[in-house]
C-alpha positions in Angstrom: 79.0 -42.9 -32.1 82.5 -43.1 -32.8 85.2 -44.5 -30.4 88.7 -44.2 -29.8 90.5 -47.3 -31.7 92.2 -49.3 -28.7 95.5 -49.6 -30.7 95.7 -46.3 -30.3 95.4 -46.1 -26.4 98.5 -46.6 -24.1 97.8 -47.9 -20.9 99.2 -45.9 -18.0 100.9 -49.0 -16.2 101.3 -52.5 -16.6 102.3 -55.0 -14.1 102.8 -58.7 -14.2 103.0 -61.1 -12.4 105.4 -63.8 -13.3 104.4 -66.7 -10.8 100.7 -67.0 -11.9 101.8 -65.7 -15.6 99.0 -62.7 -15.4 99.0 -59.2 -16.6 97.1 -56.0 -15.0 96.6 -53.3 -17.4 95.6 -49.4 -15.9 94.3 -48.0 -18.7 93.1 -43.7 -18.4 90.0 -44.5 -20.8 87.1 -47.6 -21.6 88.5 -47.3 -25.4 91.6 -48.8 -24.3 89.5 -52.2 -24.7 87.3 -53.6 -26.8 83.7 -53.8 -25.9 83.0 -57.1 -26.3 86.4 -58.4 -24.7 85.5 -55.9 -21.4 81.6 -57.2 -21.8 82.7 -60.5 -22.0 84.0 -60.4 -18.3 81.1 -58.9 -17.7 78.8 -61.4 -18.9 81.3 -64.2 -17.5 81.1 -63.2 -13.4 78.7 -64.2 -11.2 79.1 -60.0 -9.5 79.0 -58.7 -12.8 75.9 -55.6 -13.0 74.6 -52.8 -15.4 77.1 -50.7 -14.1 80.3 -52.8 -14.9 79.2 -52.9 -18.3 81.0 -50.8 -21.1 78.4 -48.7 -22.1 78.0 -47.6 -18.5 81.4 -46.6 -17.8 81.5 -44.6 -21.1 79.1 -42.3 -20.4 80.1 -41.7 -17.2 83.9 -41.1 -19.0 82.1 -39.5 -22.1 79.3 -37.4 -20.4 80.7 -36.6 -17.2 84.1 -36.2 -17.8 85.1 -38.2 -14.2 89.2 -39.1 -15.1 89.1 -43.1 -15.7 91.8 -45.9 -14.2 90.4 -49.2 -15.3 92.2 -52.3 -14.2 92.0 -55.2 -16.6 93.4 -58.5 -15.7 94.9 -60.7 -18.6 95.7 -64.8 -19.2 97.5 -65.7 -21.9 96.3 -62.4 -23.5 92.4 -63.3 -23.0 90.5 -60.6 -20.2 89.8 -62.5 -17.1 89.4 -60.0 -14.4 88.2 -56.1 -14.3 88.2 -53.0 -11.8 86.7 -50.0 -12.8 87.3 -47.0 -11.5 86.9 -43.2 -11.2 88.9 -40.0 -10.0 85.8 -38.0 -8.4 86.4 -35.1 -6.3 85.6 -35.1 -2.5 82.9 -32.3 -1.9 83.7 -29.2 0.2 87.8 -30.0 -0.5 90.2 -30.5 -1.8 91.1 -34.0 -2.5 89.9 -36.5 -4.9 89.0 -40.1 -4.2 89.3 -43.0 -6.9 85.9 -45.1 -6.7 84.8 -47.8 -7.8 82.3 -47.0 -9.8 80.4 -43.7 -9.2 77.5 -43.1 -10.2 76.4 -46.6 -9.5 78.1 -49.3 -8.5 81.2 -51.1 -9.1 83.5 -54.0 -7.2 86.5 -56.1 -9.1 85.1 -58.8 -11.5 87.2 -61.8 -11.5 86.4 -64.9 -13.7 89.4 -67.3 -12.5 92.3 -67.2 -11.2 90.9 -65.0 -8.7 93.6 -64.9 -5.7 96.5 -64.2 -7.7 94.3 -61.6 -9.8 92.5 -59.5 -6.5 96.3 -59.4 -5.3 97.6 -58.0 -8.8 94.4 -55.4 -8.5 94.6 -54.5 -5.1 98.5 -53.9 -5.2 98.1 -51.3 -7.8 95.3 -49.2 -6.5 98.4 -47.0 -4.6 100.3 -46.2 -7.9 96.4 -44.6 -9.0 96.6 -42.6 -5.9 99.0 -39.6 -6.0 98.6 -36.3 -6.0 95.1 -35.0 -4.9 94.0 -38.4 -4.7 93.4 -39.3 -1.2 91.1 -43.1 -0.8 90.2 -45.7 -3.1 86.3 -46.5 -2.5 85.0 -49.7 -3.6 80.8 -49.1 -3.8 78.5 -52.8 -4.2 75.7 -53.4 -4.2 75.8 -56.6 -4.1 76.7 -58.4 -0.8 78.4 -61.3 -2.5 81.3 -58.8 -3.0 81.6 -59.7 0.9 83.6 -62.9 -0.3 86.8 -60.9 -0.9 86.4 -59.1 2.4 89.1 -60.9 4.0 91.6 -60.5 1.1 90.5 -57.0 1.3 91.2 -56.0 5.0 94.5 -57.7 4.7 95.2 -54.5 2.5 94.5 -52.1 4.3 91.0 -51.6 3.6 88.1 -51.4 6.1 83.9 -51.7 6.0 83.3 -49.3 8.7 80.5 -47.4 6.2 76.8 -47.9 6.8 74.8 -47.0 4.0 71.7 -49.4 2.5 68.6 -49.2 -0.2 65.2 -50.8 0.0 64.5 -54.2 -2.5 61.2 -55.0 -3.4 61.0 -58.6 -4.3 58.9 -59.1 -7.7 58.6 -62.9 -7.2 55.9 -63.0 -4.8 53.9 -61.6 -7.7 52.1 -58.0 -8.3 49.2 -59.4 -6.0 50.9 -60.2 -2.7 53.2 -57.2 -3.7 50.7 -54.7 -3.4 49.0 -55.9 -0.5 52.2 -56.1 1.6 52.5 -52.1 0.8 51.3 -49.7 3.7 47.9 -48.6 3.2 48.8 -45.3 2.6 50.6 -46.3 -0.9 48.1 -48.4 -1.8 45.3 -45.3 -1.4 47.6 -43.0 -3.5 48.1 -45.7 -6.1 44.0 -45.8 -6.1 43.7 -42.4 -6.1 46.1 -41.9 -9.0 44.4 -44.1 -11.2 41.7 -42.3 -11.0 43.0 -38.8 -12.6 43.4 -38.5 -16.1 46.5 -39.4 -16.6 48.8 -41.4 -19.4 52.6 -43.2 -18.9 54.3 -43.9 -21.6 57.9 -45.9 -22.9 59.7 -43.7 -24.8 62.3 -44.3 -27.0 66.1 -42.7 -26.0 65.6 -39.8 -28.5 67.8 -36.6 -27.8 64.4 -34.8 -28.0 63.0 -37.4 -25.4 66.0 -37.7 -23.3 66.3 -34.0 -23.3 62.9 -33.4 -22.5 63.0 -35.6 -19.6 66.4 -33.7 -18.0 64.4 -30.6 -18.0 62.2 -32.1 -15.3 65.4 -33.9 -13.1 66.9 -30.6 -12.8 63.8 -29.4 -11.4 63.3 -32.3 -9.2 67.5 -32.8 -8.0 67.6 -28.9 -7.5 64.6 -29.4 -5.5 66.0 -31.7 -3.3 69.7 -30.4 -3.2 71.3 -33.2 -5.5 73.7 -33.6 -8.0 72.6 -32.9 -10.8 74.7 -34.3 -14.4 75.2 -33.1 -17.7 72.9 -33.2 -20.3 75.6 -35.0 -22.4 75.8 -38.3 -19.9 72.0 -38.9 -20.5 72.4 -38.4 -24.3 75.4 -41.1 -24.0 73.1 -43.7 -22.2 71.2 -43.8 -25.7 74.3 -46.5 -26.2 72.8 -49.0 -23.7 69.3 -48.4 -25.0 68.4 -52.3 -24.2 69.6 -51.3 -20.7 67.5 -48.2 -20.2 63.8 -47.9 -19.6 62.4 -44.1 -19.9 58.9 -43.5 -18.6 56.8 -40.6 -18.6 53.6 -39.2 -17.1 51.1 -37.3 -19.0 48.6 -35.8 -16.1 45.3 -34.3 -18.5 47.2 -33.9 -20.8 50.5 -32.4 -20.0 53.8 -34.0 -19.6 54.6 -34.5 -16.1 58.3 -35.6 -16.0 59.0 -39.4 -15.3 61.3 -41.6 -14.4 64.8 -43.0 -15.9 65.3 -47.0 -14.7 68.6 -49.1 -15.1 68.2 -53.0 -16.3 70.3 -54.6 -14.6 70.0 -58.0 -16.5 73.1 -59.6 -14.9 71.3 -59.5 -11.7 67.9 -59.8 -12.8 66.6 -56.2 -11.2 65.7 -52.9 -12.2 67.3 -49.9 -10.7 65.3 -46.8 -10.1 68.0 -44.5 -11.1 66.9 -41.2 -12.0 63.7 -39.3 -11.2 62.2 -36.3 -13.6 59.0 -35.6 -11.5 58.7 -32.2 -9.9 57.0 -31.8 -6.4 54.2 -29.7 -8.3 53.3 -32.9 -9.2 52.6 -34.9 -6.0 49.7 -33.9 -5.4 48.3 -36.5 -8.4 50.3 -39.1 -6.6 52.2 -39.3 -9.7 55.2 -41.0 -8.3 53.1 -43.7 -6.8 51.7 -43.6 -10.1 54.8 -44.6 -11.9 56.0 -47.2 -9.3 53.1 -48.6 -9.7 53.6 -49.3 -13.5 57.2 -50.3 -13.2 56.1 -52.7 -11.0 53.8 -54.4 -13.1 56.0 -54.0 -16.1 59.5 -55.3 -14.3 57.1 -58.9 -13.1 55.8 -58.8 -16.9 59.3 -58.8 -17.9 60.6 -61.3 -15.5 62.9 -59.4 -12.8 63.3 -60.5 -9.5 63.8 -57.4 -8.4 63.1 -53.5 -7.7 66.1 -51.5 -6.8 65.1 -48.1 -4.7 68.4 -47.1 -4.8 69.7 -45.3 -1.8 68.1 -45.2 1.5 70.5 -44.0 4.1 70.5 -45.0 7.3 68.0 -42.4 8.9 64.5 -43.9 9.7 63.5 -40.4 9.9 64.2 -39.1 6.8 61.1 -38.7 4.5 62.5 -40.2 1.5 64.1 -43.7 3.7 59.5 -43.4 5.0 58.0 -43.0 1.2 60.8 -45.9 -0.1 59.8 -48.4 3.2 56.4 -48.1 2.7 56.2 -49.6 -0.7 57.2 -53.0 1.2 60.7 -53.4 0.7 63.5 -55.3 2.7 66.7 -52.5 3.6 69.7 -54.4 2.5 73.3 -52.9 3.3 75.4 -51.6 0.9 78.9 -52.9 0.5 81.5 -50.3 0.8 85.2 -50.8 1.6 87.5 -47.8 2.1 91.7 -47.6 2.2 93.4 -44.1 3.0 96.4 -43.6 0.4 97.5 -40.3 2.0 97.9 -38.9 5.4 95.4 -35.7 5.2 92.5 -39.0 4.6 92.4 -39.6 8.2 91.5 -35.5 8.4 89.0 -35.9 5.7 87.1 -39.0 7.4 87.3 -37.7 10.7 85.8 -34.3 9.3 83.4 -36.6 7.3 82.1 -38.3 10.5 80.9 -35.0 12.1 79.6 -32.8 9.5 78.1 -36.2 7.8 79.0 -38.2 4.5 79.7 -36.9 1.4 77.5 -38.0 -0.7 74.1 -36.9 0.5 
């Protein structure tokens, strides 16, 4: 795949500050860096995740389309600190909010230097914000963002969202594992071992990665979600070391499967995407493939599984078929700062009518 040459990128601002001798570059596109110097920072910070990574933030750019403003933080012309971030419209009006990273999960990545560097970020985040652009939204999923909290609020932001997800921990082993689930899920998994059934680890082929979105636009329409272009799951063929594609033959026939992030930074897999259809349920085919990733993340040494969003609804089906596999429900981190006056109208409206991204 070719990409842009970076020389032939301008950034839309640069800042500097002359005290601490750093530099903060907005740049409107991931080409505007090298891979390997924006990986590098990556690879370098103790937050960094699957979704910080390059590859990541260029199909979203690439596949989506989402309007890019990626903060990078220079030293003596070396990358030392990175905030990526999105323009992605606000459902049912509208404004637009710039977010750190959607979809997925994002959070400044600082290597040293990091007071001087979160100030430099934090004080540009209002120059990103005109127009239809209404709140910056920082989404982590990783608590340890928490240690910039304070630096944070004393900007303006605030931590008032409640969202979570449920993490199974792989360490205990598959054994203890499976007897901590509910015995409903362990029943199903029996069950489903018992059809005829196959799950196989495909390679990213456009056929194959094509084949599967067929069935996740049966499954998100089913359940009312958002469903993305064709061309963002071809671009994740990029990050193929990243990306594990199962699917589920049931006698036979293909079934859908699943899509999972590796999120080797953080040592856990992220159940990402889903390709099953409900017509398939009755096989317990998702208890199927849970089952198998389980097995195959402790095989490959993760510490973790990653549900990926649970809400904050005990009551909701999906927050009951996610708990029951064992989990722990860790928060989310979000932080929120209004750049425009019709924000406080959007997040009071957002309060009674419910968030917006169910």
């Amino acid at each position: 795949m070719d990409r842009t040459d970076p020389d032939d990128v301008d950034p839309v601002r640069v800042e500097s500050d002359s005290e601490s001798g750093l530099t903060a570059t907005v740049f409107d596109t991931i080409h505007g860096i090298e891979p390997n110097r924006w990986n590098g920072v990556v690879d370098g910070s103790d937050l960094g995740t699957v979704f910080h990574r390059y590859e990541w933030l260029e199909a979203i750019e690439t596949g989506i389309g989402y309007p890019a403003r990626h903060v990078v933080v220079e030293k003596d012309s070396n990358p030392i600190g990175l905030f990526p971030n999105f323009v992605v419209d606000i459902p049912k009006t509208p404004f637009e909010r710039l977010t750190s990273v959607y979809p997925g999960f994002g959070g400044p990545l600082l290597t040293t230097d990091v007071s001087e560097s979160l100030s430099l970020l934090l004080d540009l985040v209002p120059e990103l914000c005109s127009g239809r652009t209404v709140v910056h939204e920082v989404r982590a999923c990783n608590t340890n963002f928490l240690r910039y909290d304070e630096h944070m609020s004393a900007r303006g932001y605030d931590s008032e969202r409640l969202e979570g997800r449920f993490l199974l921990n792989l360490e205990k082993g598959y054994d203890d594992l499976r007897a901590e689930m509910d015995s409903s899920k362990r029943r199903a998994i029996r069950r489903g071992r018992e059809t005829d059934h196959e799950i196989v680890e495909e390679e990213l082929t456009r056929s194959n990665l094509r084949r599967f979105y067929q069935k996740y636009c049966e499954h998100m329409t089913n359940v009312g979600g958002t469903i993305y272009p064709v061309a963002f799951f071809e671009q994740l063929a990029a990050m193929d070391d990243r990306v594990l594609l199962l699917t589920l033959r049931l006698e036979g026939e293909y079934a859908g499967g699943f899509l999972e992030l590796l999120d080797d930074e953080q040592s856990s897999v992220h159940g990402f995407f889903s390709g099953l259809p409900a017509e398939y349920f009755e096989y317990h085919a998702s208890e199927l493939l849970y089952d198998y990733l389980f097995r195959w993340a402790i095989e490959n040494g993760y510490e973790t599984y990653d549900f990926g969003g649970a809400g904050a609804n005990f009551e909701d089906g999906a927050f009951r078929f996610k708990e029951e596999f064992g989990g722990d429900l860790v928060p989310n981190v979000y932080w929120e700062r209004g750049t425009s006056p019709f924000w406080r109208l959007i997040d009071v409206g957002r309060s009674l009518y419910g968030r917006y991204d169910k």
